[in-house]
C-alpha positions in Angstrom: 67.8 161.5 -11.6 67.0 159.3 -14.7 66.9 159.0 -18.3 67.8 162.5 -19.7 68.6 164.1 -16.8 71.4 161.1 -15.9 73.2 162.3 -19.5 73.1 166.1 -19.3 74.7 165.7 -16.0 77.5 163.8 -17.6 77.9 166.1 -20.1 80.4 168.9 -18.9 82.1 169.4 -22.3 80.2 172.2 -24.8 78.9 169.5 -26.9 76.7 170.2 -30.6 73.9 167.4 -31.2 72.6 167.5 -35.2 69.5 165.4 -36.2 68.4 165.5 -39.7 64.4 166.6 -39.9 63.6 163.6 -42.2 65.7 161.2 -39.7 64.4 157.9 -40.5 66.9 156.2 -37.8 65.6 158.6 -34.4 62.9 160.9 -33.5 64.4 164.3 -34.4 61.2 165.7 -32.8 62.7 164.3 -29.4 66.4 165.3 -29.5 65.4 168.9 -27.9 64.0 167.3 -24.7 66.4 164.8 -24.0 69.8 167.1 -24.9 69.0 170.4 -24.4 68.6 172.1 -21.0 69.8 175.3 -19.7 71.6 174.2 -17.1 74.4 172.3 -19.9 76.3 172.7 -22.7 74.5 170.5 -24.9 72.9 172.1 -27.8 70.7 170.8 -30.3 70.1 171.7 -34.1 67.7 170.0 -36.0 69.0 170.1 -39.9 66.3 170.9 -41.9 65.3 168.9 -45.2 68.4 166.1 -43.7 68.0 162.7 -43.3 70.2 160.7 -41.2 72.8 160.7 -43.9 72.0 163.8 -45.6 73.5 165.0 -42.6 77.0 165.4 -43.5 75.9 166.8 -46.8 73.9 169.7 -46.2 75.2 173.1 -46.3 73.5 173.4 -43.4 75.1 171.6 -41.3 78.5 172.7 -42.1 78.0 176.3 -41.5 75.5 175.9 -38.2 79.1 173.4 -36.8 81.3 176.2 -37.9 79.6 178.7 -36.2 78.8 176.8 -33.3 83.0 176.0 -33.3 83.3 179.6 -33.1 80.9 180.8 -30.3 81.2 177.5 -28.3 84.8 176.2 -28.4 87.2 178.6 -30.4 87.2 181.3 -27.2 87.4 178.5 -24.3 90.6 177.3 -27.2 92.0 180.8 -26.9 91.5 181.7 -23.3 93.8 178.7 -22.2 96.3 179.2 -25.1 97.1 182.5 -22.9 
């Protein structure tokens, strides 16, 4: 293994990656094939319209977290509150 492959492995956690479209600090265009994979819980959401500090901004991005919160991390949260 190498590169890429080396993080996703590491990775066990449900994890959300956001990138802005218009980052001008990476390559939002690359974030897909290095994080996401099938085989992980790494997703990846590219913000449209967001630069790299629009990021935080962006209504966007606060709703795609909330519902990623919701279908990613609130049930695992529940399952072992039981």
């Amino acid at each position: 293994m190498n590169g890429a492959s080396d993080v996703q492995e590491k990775i066990a956690k449900p994890t959300l990656v956001l990138v802005g479209e218009n980052d001008e600090s990476f390559y939002p265009e690359k974030f897909t094939s290095v994080f996401d994979n099938e085989n992980n819980n790494i997703d990846v959401h590219i913000v449209k319209g967001a630069n790299h500090m629009d990021i935080i901004d962006i209504k966007d991005s606060r709703n795609y977290v909330f519902e990623w919160y919701n279908k990613s991390i609130q049930p695992t949260a529940n399952a072992s509150a039981d």
